[in-house]
N, C-alpha and C positions, 0 to 999 in steps of 0.2 A: 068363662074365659074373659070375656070384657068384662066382668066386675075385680078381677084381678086386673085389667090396667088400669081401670077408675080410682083404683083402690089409693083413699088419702093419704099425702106421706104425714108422718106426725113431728112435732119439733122434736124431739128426741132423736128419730131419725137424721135430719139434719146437723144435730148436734154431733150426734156420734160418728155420721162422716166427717166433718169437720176434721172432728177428733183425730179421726183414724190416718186424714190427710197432714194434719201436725203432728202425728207420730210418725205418719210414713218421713215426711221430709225429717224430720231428726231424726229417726234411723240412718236415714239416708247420708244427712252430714254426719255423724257420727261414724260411719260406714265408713265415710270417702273416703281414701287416702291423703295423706299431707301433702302436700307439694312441695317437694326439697331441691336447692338447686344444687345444683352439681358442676363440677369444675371440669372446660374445655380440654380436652385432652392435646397436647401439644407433638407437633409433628417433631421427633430428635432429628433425621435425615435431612430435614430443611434448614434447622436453625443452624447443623453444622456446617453446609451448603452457603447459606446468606453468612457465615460465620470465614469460610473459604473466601466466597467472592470480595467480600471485607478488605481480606487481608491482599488477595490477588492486586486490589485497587489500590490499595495503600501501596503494594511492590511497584506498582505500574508508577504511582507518584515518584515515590524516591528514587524510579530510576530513570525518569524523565532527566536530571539533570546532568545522569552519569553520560546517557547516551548523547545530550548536550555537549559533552565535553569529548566524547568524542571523536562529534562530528566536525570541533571545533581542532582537534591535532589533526583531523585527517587533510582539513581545509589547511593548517597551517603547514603539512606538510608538502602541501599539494605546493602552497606559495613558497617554500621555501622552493622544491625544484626548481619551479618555473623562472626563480630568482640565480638559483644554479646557473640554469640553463640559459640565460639574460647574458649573466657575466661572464660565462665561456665564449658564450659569441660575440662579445662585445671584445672579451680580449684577441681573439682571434680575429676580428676585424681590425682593431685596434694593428697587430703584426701586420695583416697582410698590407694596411695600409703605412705602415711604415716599411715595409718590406719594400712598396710600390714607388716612395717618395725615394729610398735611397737606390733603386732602380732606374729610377726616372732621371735623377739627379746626375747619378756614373751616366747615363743615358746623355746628360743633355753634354756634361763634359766631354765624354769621349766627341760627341757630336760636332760638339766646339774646339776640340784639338784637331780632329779628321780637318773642320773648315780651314783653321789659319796655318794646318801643314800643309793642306793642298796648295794653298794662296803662297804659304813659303817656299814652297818647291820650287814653284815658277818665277820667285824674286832671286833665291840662292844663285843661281847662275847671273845675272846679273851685277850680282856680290862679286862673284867668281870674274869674273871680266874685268871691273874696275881695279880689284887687287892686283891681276896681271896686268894693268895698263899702270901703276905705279912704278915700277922701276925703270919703265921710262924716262918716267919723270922727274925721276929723281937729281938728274943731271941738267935739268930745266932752269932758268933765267929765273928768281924769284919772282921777276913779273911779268910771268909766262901765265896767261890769264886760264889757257889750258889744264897747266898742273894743278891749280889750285881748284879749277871745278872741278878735278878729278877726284883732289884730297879732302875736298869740303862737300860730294857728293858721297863718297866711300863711309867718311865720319857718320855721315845724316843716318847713312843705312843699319851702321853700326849703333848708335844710340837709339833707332824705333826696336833693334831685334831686341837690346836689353829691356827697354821697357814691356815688351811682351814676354821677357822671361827665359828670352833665347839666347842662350850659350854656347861657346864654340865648344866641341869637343876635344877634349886634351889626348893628344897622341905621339907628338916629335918626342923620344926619348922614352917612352912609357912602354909596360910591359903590351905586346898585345892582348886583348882583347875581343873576342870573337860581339861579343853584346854592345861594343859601339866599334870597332874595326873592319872595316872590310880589305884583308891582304890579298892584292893584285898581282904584287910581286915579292921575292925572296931573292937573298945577297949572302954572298959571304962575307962577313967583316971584323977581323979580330979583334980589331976596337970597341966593338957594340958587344950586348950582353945576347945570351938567347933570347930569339919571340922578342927583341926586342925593335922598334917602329924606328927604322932608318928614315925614312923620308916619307912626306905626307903629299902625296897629288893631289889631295881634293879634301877641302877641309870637312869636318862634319859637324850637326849640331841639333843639339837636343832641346826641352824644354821639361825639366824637370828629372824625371826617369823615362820617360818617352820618346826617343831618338825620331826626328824630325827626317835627317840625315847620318846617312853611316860616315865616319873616312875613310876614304879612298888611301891604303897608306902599302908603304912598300918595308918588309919584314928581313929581320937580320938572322943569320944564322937558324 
């Protein structure tokens, strides 16, 4: 047995492993299979997918500006009420204040007609008096110093009442009148007409359409 592992290898042996080692390995590549490549298989589900989300995005673009526009009617709508709503109140304040001026205004009138009737009520009689103290006078000495302050007193009064617009009321001969006459008495007189103003007691006097005073007047038939 150990002269079989002593046993020389001879070059031939070496040779013919060689050998056998360069035919194995060319078998071998020969054997191998080629290496082919081959093409990725492509997912369809996805690309239709990135193909969808594509266009979603491109929709989402083009309608950014619709929605632009219409947030741009809803704001002008919005301005337009609030524009409405501006010039309604504005003309309504607009009335009440003109409502309030010619309120105010009949307001301060009437206010100022109340004052200078009151103040005239209390001079009227005074009118009343010097009138009755003229026929007096009327048989007086031209320079009876008396008659003459009576007639240049009478006049003065006469000319402030017209400058404030105060008028006598017309009654001697006129039909009555219940809205400027006050009838105290009634007559019978063939002469006169019906309701019509025989005789005046007490003269009266207005200032416009406003009766200050009524007349005192006495009624015919």
């Amino acid at each position: 047995m150990m002269e079989e592992k002593n046993k020389d290898i001879r070059p031939e042996d070496i040779l013919t492993g060689e050998e056998n080692a360069a035919g194995s390995d060319s078998s071998d590549k020969d054997t191998a299979p080629e290496h082919q490549t081959s093409e990725i298989p492509v997912d369809t589900g996805q690309a239709e997918s990135a193909a969808a989300s594509d266009d979603a995005a491109s929709d989402a673009v083009s309608s950014e500006p619709l929605s632009e526009i219409e947030l741009l009617k809803d704001e002008n709508e919005k301005l337009k009420k609030q524009i409405d709503d501006l010039s309604d109140r504005y003309l309504r304040a607009l009335a009440e204040y003109e409502n309030y001026r010619k309120r105010s205004s009949k307001e301060k009138d009437g206010a100022y007609a109340d004052a200078y009737t009151d103040v005239l009520k209390q001079i009227l009689p005074v009118i009343d008096n010097l009138e009755r103290a003229v026929p007096y006078t009327e048989n007086a000495p031209e320079d009876d110093n008396v008659a003459k302050g009576v007639a240049m007193t009478l006049k003065s009064f006469e000319d402030a009442l017209k400058k404030l617009g105060v008028e006598e009321i017309e009654a001697l001969g006129q039909p009555f009148d219940p809205v400027f006459h006050n009838a105290v008495m009634h007559v019978e007189d063939e002469n006169l007409g019906k309701n019509e103003v025989a005789e005046v007691l007490q003269k009266g006097y207005k200032k416009g359409d406003k009766v200050i005073r009524y007349s005192m007047v006495k009624v015919a038939n």
